[in-house]
C-alpha positions in Angstrom: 47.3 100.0 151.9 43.6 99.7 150.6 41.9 102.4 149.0 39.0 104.1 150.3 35.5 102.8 149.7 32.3 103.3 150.7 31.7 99.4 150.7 35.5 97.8 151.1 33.4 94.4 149.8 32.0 95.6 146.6 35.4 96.2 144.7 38.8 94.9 145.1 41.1 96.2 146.7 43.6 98.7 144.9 47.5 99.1 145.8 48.7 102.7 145.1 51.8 102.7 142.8 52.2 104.4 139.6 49.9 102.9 137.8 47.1 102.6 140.5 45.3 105.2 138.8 45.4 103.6 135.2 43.9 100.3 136.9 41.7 102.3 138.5 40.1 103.7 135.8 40.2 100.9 134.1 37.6 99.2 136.6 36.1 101.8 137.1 35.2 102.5 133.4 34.0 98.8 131.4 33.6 100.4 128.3 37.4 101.2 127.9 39.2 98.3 130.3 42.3 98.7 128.2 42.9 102.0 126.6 44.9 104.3 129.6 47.1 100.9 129.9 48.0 100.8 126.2 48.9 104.0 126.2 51.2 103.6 129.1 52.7 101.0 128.5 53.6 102.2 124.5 55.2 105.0 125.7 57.5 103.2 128.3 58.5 100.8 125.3 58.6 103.6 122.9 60.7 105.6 125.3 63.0 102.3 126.0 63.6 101.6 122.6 64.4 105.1 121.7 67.4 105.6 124.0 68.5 101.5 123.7 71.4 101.0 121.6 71.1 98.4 118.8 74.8 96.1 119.7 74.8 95.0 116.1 73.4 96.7 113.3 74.1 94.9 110.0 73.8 96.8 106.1 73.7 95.3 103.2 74.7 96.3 100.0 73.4 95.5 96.5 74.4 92.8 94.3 73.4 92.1 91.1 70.7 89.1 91.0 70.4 88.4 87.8 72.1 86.6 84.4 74.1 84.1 86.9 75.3 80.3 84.5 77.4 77.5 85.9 80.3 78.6 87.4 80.0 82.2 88.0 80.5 83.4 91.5 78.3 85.6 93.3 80.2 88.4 95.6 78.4 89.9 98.2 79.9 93.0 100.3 78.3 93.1 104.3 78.9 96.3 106.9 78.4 95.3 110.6 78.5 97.5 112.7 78.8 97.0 116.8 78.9 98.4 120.3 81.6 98.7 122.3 82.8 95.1 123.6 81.4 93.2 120.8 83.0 91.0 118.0 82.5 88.5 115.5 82.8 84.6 116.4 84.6 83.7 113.8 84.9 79.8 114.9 80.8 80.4 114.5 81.5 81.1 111.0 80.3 78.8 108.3 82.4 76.7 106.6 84.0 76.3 102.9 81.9 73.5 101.3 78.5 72.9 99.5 75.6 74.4 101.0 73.0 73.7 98.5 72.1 71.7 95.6 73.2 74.8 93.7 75.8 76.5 95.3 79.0 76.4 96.9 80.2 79.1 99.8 83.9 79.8 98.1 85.2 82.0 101.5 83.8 84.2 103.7 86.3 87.2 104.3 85.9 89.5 107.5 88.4 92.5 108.5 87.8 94.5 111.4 88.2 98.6 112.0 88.0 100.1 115.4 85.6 103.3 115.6 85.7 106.5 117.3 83.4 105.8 119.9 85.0 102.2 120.8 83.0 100.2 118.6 83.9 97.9 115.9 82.9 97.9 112.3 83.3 94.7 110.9 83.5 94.2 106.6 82.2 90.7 105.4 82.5 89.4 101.5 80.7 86.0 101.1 81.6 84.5 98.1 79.1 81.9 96.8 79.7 80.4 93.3 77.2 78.7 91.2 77.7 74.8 90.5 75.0 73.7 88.6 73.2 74.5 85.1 69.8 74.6 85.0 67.6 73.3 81.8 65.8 77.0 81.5 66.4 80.1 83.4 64.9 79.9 87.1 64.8 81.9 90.1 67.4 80.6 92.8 67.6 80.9 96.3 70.9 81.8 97.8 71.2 79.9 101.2 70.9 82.2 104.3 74.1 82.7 106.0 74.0 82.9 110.3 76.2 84.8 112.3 76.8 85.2 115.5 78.2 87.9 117.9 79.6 88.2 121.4 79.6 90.5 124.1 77.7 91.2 126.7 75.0 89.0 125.5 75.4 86.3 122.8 73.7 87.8 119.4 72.5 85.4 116.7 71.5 86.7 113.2 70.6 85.5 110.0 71.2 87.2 106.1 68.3 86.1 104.3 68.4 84.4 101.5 69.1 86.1 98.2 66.9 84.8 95.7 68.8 85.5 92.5 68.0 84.7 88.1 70.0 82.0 86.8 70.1 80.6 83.3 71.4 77.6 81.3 74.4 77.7 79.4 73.3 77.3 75.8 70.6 79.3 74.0 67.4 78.5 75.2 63.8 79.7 75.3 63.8 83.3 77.4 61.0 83.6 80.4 58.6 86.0 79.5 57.3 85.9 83.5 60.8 88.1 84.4 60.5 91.7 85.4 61.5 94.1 82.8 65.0 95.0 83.1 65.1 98.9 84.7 66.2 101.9 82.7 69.6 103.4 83.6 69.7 106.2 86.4 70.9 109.4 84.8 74.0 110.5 86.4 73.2 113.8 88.4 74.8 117.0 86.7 77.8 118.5 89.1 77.9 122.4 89.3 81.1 123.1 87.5 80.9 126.9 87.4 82.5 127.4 91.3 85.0 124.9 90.5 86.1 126.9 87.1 86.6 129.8 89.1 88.8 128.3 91.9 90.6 127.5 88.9 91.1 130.4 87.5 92.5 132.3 90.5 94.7 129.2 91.5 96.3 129.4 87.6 96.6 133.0 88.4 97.9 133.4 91.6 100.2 129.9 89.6 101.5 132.4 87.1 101.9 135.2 89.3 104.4 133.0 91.3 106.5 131.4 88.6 106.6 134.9 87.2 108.0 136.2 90.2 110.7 133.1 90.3 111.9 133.7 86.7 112.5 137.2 87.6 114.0 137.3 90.5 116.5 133.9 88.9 117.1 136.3 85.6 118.0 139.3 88.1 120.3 137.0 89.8 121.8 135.4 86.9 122.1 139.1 85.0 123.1 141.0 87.7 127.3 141.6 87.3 129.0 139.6 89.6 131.8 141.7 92.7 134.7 141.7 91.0 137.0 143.0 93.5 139.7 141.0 95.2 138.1 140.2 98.6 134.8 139.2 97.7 135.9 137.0 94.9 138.2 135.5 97.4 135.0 134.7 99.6 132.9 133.0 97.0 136.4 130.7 96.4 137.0 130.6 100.1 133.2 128.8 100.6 134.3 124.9 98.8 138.3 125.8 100.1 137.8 125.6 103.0 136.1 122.2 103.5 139.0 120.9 102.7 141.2 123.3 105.1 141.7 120.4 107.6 144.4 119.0 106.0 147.6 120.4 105.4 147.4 120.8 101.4 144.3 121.9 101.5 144.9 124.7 104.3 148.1 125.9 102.0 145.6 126.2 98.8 142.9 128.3 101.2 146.2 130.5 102.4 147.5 131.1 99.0 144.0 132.4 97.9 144.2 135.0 100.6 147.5 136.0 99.7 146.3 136.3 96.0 143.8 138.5 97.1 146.2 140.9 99.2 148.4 141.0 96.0 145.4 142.2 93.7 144.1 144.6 96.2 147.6 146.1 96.5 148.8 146.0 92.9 152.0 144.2 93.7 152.9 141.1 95.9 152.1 142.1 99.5 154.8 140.1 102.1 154.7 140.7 106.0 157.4 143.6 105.9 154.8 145.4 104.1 151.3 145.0 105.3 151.7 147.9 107.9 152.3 150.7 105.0 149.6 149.0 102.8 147.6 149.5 105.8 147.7 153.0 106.4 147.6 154.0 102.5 144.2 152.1 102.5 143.3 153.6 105.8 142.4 150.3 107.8 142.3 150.7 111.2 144.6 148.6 113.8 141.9 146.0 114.1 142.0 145.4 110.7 146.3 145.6 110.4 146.4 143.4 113.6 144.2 141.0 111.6 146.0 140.8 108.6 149.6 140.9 110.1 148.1 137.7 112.4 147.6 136.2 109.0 150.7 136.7 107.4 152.5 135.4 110.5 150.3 132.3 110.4 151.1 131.9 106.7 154.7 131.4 106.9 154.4 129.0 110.1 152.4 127.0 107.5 154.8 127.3 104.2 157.9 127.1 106.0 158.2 126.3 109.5 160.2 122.8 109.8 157.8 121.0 112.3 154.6 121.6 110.2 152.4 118.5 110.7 148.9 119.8 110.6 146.8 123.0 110.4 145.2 125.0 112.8 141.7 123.3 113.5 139.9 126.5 112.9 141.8 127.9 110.2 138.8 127.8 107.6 137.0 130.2 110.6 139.7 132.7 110.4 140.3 132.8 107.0 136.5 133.4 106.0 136.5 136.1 108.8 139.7 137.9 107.3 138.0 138.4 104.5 134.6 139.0 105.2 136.3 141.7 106.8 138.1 143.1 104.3 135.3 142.6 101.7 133.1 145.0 104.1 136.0 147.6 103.7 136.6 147.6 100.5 132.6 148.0 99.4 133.1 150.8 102.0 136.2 152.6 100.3 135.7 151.7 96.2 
């Protein structure tokens, strides 16, 4: 499609696309053939390059690069960070050996952390040590180290060199040409005053808590222990009856029941007698069908001829004999 003119032989021709009107111009207007399109195109680069992710993005950190003699070994730490479906080559990793005149790469350690968002950060060390000793101190340069990266594309990239002070190993004549050595940082001042008070209210609320614990352990350990017959029978009954599955160990349980019965009663209570001790204490039948159970299970144990084991859950019925009884004797002191 041409566009129209009053003489279609004067001027080319234009096609109408998006930029038909920038080229437009531009012939139209000599004096500024180029401006509308640099504008353009910047902004579709800029605009590109803004939202385009960067599939390796590599930091450096610092290293001291000065004061190096014969033999002392240069450590450098490397961050890379990359997209999503890239890694490090590591068969495109340089090798262990001399790589200058002066140095020597030592190792090149790598370890690899996934991200959040899929990606990979990768930590590097490169470890170049120093072989040679020079006559004066010099200025160095550390070999560049390349790297390279797969993924969607192949991804080559260089550390440049490090250039880096070295000096002989006896005492020589000092350069005067060397930059003069910077003064310390000062250490930035931390705001203790918040932190002081978060202490004192945590040593508080501290105190108020191990305060609380002492008392209520003193209570415990002052307050007089229940001496009546029942509920020292229950604080015995609680390590007799683990052992309650076996025939000498259910007798020992049984006999501290009975022991009970005969201190609650003021005389040794026997089977003939728990319905009148019953009625003077004023238990009801649950309670007398309870104990007179007991006493008939007592003398099945001691003295019936065919006694081979216990009842399995004779440490259950013994604990709730006397739980009972413990509740009616805090009821009638």
């Amino acid at each position: 499609m041409l566009l129209p003119d009053a003489n279609p032989l004067s001027r080319p021709a234009l096609p109408v696309c998006g930029s038909s009107w920038v080229r437009r111009r531009a012939v139209e207007s000599p004096g500024k053939p180029l401006l509308a399109s640099a504008v353009l195109l910047g902004g579709l680069i800029g605009g590109a390059l803004a939202h385009a992710e960067l599939p390796v993005r590599i930091d450096r950190s610092e290293v001291r690069l000065f004061g190096y003699q014969l033999g002392d070994v240069l450590t450098e730490p490397i961050d890379v960070q990359l997209a999503p479906g890239y890694r490090l080559d590591v068969n495109a990793l340089p090798k262990a050996g001399k790589r200058a005149g002066w140095f020597v790469l030592r190792a090149i350690r790598h370890e690899d952390h996934l991200l959040s968002n899929g990606g990979t950060r990768v930590h590097l060390e490169i470890e170049v040590q120093l072989v040679n000793a020079p006559k004066q101190a010099q200025t160095i340069n550390v070999p560049p180290i390349a790297l390279r990266f797969v993924g969607a594309t192949t991804v080559n990239e260089t550390l440049p060199s490090l250039a880096v002070d070295v000096v002989p190993l006896g005492t020589g004549e000092l350069r005067s040409d060397l930059p003069e050595v910077r003064p310390l940082r000062e250490a930035p001042l931390i705001d203790l005053e918040a932190a002081e008070g978060q202490l004192r209210w945590s040593s508080l609320v501290a105190a108020v808590a191990a305060g609380w614990l002492l008392l209520t352990a003193a209570a415990r350990w002052l307050k007089p222990r229940d001496r009546r017959p029942f509920a020292q029978a229950a604080r015995e009954l609680r390590s007799l009856t683990r052992t309650a599955g076996s025939l000498e160990g259910a007798r020992l349980a049984v006999q501290r029941v009975h022991r009970a019965f005969d201190q609650a009663a003021g005389h040794r209570l026997f089977a003939e007698g728990v319905s009148s001790y019953t009625h003077r204490v004023g238990a009801d039948a649950g309670l007398q069908a309870q104990t007179e159970a007991f006493f008939q299970l007592s003398r099945q144990l001691f003295f019936a001829p065919d006694t081979a084991a216990p009842p399995a859950d004779l440490g259950a019925q013994l604990k709730t004999l006397v739980q009972a009884w413990q509740r009616f004797e805090r009821r009638h002191p």
